[in-house]
C-alpha positions, 0 to 999 in steps of 0.5 A: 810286371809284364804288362806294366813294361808293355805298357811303358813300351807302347810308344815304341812297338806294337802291343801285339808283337810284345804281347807275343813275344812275352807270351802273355794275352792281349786280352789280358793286357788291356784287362790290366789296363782298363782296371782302376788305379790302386792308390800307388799307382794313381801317386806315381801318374800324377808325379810323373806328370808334374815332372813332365811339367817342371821339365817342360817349364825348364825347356827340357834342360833340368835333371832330377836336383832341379826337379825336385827343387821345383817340385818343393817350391810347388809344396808336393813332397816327393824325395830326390831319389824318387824323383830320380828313379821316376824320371828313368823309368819315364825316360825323361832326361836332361838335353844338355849337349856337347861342349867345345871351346875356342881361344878368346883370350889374347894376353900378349900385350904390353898393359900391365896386369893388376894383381890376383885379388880375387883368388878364387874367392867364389862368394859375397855376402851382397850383390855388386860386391864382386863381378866377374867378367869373360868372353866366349866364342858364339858359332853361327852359319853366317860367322862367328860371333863373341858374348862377353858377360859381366856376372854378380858372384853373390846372386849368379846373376848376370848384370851386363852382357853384350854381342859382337861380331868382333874382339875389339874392346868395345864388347866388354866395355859395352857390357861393363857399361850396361852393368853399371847403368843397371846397378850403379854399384858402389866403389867396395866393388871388385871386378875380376877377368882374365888378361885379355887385351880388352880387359887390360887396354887403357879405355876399360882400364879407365872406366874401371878407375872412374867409377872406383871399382877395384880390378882384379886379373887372373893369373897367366894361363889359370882357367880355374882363377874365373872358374864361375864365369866360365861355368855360366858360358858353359852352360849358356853352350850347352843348354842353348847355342849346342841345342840348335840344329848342327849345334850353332845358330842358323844367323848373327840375328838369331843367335842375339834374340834367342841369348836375350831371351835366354839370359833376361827371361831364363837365366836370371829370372827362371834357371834354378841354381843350386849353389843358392837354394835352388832359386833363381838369381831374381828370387835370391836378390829379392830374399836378400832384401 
């Protein structure tokens, strides 16, 4: 057992002064070293390195579920738990970050708001059944900006987005244009925000009645109402905008290419969701079909 933590120890002191200090022979450690690996311990190497593999792949954002969930797809049988105790004792761990949140939301205005139709009803049988929408504060060293995203409740997927350096409601009503352009859902669909004046005002009011979709609000002051949009710009924070150096991006430039990258290639067609088999939003349309 002494050998064995020296050598998971190595890149951290010097084998001399473990050896020493755990007065054990160097000899004898590298003698331990150099002997082959029984059976066990050749399983245990190879797993470890196919969690080092499925987290790299997960850009270091994955924890022990999601591995394993990997690990499945790739048909190596391994338990969770096993997972979990092989990432500890490897030292491979999530680098989710931290988590702060600013007031997007302006909800003082004199539109009327529609009813709450969707009361937390988090699921759909298809996709472009129920949309959700909100909008979230983007930090970068040159000024804030602001993602607003159109997520699809039945697949995850996030099926509009856009970013602007301002609150006005041309964002969401561009990102509600770019989900009915690559959708072109039918008029059974709901969509859901809060009751922010970009989402209440007149003109994305209008483009909602057009294409016969139904509007659905949150009510006053209840976060809970859009809690699954709110999940997705919580992790789009931490697995990303908090990963930077200091926490935000270094330019508005940026921080737009890197949210493509994240939203069109990650996100959707990568991150493995547990609420749908562990799949991705891509993979779980397709199996829909």
């Amino acid at each position: 057992m002494k050998f064995k933590w020296i050598d998971e120890h190595r890149p951290h002191w010097p084998v001399k002064t473990m050896c020493q200090t755990l007065e054990v022979s160097r000899g004898g450690f590298y003698d331990w070293i150099n002997r082959p690996l029984c059976d066990r311990d050749k399983r245990r190497a190879e797993l470890i390195e196919q969690i080092r593999v499925e987290q790299e792949r997960s850009r270091g954002l994955y924890g022990s579920l999601r591995i394993h969930a990997a690990l499945a797809a790739r048909q190596i049988e391994v338990c969770v738990n096993t997972v979990a105790t092989l990432m500890k004792q490897a030292q491979i761990r999530s680098k989710r970050g931290k988590r702060f949140r600013v007031q997007t939301t302006d909800s003082r205005h004199d539109y009327q708001p529609a009813p709450n139709l969707l009361d937390q009803q988090f699921t759909a049988e298809l996709p472009d059944q129920k949309w959700l929408c909100d909008i979230t504060y983007v930090p970068t060293d040159e000024g804030p900006i602001y993602l607003a995203s159109v997520l699809d409740v039945c697949s995850r997927k996030i099926v509009g987005w856009q970013i602007a350096d301002h609150l006005r409601a041309v964002l969401c009503l561009d990102a509600l244009s770019m989900a009915i352009q690559t959708r072109r859902p039918k008029a059974e669909l709901i969509h859901h925000s809060d009751r922010g004046v970009q989402y209440a005002c007149d003109a994305y009011q209008g483009l909602l009645a057009a294409r016969g979709i139904t509007i659905s609000m949150s009510r006053s002051g209840n976060c809970y109402d859009n809690a699954m949009m709110e999940s997705f710009h919580s992790s789009y924070k931490t697995e990303l905008v908090y990963q930077q150096p200091g926490g935000r991006f270094a330019t508005k430039a940026q921080a737009r290419q890197m949210t493509f990258e994240y939203v069109e290639v990650f996100y959707n067609r990568q991150r493995r969701h547990s609420a749908i088999g562990y799949m991705s939003p891509e993979q779980f349309e397709a199996s829909l079909n």
